[in-house]
C-alpha positions as CSV (number, residue, x, y, z in Angstrom):
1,X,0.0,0.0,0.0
2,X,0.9,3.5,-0.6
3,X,2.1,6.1,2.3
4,X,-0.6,8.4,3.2
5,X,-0.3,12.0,2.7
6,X,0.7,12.5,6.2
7,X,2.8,9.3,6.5
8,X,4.8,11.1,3.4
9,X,5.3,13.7,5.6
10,X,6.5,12.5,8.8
11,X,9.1,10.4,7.0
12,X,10.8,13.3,5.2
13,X,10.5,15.1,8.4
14,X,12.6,12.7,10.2
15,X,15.2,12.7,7.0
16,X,15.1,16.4,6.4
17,X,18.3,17.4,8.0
18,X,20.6,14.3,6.9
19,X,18.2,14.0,3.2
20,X,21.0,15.4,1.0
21,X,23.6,12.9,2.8
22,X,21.4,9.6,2.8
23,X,19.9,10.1,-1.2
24,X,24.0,10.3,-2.1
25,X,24.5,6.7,-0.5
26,X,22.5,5.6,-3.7
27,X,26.1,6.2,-5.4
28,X,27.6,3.3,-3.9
29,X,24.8,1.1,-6.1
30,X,25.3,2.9,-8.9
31,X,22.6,4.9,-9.1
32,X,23.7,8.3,-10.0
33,X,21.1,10.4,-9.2
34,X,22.9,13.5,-9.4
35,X,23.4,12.8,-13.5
36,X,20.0,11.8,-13.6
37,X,19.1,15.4,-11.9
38,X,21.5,17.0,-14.2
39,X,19.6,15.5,-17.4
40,X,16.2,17.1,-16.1
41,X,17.2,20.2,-15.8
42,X,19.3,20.5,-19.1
43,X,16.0,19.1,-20.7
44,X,14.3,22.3,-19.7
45,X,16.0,24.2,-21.7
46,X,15.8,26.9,-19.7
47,X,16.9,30.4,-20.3
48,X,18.5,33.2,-18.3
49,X,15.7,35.4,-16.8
50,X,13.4,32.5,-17.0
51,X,10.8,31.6,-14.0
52,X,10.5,27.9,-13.0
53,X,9.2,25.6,-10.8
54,X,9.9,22.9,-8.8
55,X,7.6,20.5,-7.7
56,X,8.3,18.6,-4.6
57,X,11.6,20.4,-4.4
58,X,12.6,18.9,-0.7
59,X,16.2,20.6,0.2
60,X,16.8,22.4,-2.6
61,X,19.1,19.7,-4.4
62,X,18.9,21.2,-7.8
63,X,18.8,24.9,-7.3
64,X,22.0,24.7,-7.7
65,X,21.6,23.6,-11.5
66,X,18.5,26.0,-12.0
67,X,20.0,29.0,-10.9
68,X,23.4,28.2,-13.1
69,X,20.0,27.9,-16.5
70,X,18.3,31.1,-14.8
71,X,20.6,33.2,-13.6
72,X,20.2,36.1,-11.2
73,X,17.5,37.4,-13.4
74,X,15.3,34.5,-13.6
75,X,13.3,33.6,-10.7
76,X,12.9,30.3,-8.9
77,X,9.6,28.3,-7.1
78,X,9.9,25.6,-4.8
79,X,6.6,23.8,-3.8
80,X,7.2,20.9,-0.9
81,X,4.3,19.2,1.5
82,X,7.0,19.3,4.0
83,X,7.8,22.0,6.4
84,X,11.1,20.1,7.7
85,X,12.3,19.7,4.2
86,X,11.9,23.2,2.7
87,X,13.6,24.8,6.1
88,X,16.6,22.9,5.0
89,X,15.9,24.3,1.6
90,X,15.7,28.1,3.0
91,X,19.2,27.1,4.8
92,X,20.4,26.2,1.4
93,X,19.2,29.6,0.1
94,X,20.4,31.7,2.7
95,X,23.7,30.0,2.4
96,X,24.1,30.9,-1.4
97,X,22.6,34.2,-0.9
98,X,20.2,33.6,-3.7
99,X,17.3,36.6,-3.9
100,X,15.4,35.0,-6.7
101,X,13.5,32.3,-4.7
102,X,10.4,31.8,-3.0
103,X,9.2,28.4,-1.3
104,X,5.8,27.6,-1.2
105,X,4.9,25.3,1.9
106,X,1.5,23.5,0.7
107,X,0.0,20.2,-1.5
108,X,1.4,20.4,-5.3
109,X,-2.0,19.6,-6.6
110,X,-3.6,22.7,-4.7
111,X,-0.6,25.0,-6.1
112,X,-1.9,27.9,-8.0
113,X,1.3,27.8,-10.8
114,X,1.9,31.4,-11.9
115,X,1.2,32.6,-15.6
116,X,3.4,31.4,-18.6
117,X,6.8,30.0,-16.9
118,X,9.5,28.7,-18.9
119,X,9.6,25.3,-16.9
120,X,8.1,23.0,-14.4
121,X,10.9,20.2,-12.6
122,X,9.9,17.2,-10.4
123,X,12.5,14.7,-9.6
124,X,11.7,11.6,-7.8
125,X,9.1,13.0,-5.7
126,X,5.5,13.9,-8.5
127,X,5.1,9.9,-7.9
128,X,4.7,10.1,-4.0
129,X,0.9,11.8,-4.5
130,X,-2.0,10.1,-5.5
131,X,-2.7,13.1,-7.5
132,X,0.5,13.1,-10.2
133,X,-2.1,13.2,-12.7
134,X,-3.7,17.1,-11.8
135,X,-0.5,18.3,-11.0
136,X,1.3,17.7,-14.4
137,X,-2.1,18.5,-16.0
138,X,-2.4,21.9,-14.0
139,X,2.0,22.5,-15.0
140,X,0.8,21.6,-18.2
141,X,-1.7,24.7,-18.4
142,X,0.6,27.2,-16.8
143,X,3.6,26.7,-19.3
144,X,4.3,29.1,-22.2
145,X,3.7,28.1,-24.9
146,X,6.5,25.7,-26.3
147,X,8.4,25.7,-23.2
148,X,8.8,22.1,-21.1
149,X,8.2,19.9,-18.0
150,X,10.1,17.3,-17.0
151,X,9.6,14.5,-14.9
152,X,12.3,12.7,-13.0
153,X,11.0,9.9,-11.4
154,X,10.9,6.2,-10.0
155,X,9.3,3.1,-11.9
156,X,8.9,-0.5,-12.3
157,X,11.6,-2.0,-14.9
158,X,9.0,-4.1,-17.2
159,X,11.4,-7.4,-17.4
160,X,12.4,-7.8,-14.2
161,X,12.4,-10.6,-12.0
162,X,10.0,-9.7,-9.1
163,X,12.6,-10.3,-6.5
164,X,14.3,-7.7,-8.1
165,X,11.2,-5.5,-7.9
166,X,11.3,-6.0,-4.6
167,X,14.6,-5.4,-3.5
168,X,14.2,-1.8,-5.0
169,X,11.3,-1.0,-3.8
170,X,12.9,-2.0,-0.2
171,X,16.2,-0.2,-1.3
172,X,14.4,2.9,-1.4
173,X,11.0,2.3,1.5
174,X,13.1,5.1,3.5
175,X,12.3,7.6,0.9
176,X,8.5,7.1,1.3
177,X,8.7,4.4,-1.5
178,X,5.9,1.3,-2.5
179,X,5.3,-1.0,-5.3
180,X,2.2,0.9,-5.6
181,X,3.9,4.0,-6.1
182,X,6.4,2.7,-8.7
183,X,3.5,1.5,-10.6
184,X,1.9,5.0,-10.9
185,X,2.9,6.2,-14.6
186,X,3.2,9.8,-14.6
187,X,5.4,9.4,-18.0
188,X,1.6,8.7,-19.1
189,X,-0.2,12.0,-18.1
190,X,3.1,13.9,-19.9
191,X,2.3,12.4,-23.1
192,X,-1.5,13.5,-22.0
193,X,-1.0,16.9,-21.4
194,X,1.5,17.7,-23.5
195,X,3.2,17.6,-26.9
196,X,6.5,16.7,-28.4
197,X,7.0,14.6,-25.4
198,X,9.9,12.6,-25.1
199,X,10.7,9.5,-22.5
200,X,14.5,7.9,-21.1
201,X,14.9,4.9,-19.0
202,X,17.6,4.7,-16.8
203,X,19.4,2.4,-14.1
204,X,18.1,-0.8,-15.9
205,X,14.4,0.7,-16.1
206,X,14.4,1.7,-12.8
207,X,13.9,5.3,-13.2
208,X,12.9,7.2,-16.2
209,X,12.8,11.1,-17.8
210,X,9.5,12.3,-19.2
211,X,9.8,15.7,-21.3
212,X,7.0,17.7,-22.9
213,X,6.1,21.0,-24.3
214,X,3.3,23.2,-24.2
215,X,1.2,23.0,-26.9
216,X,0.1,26.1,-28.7
């Protein structure tokens, strides 16, 4: 069974201030999340001066990368269900003495997305809500015209052996993870929503980049 919204939520609680340092130990199974990241954002094509946002954004891991496509000029949203999680964010921010962000405390399918951005970003985290489907739909609505969203995100790898299954799923329970959530297919509601869409499996099928434009 899934976590509950509130389960979600009490888990990244706990993890908030050691998040950044426990999601790295994935290295040492080869899982390089940090490429992966670095894929999704590039596949934004973002601009300097652009606005973005980032859905389910946690500590801020790839503001980093957003503000290097943006610059000073653009302007950065981060929208997390969990208060523990975006204070390490704010930490992050205050750290770097970046003026261009604002973090939005709340549900990701309640967010009211602002007018016309350049980009929408969700990396491993759009597959934790039952309600993937309204948020890339409502992203979806609030692009420009032409510009992308890009999904970053767990799955089930179609071939393998269910022991295998398994052993991911339990790999990664720590993060909130189920084998109900990796069979939720938000790559599907990308290709839904949007146009041009384009989809990458990595790690052996274990996680996957969906990309789609606006259409006009």
């Amino acid at each position: 069974m899934p976590f509950p919204p509130h389960a979600v939520v009490d888990i990244y609680r706990r993890r908030a201030r050691h998040y950044d340092v426990s999601a790295n130990l994935y290295y040492l199974l080869g899982f390089r999340e940090y490429a992966y990241r670095r894929k999704a954002v590039a596949a934004l094509k973002l601009r300097p001066g652009d606005t973005v946002v980032e859905i389910g954004c946690g500590t801020g891991l790839n503001f980093s990368l957003l503000q290097a496509a943006i610059g000073p000029a653009g302007r950065l949203i981060g929208v997390d269900l969990t208060d523990a999680m975006l204070e390490q964010a704010r930490r992050r921010v205050r750290a770097q003495a970046w003026s261009n962000v604002e973090l939005v405390h709340g549900d990701a399918a309640k967010y009211e997305f602002p007018h016309d951005v350049a980009g929408v970003l969700s990396t491993f985290a759009i597959s934790l809500s039952a309600d993937y489907d309204r948020i890339i739909q409502r992203a979806a609505a609030a692009l420009a015209v032409g510009r992308r969203c890009a999904i970053l995100d767990l799955k089930q790898p179609e071939h393998a052996p269910p022991w295998l299954v398994k052993l991911g799923v339990w790999l990664t329970r720590p993060f909130a993870v189920s084998l109900d959530i990796t069979g939720r297919h938000a790559w599907e509601s990308v290709e839904r929503y949007l146009v041009n869409t384009s989809y990458q499996e990595y790690y052996f099928g274990f996680a996957y980049l969906a990309v789609g434009e606006a259409p006009t």
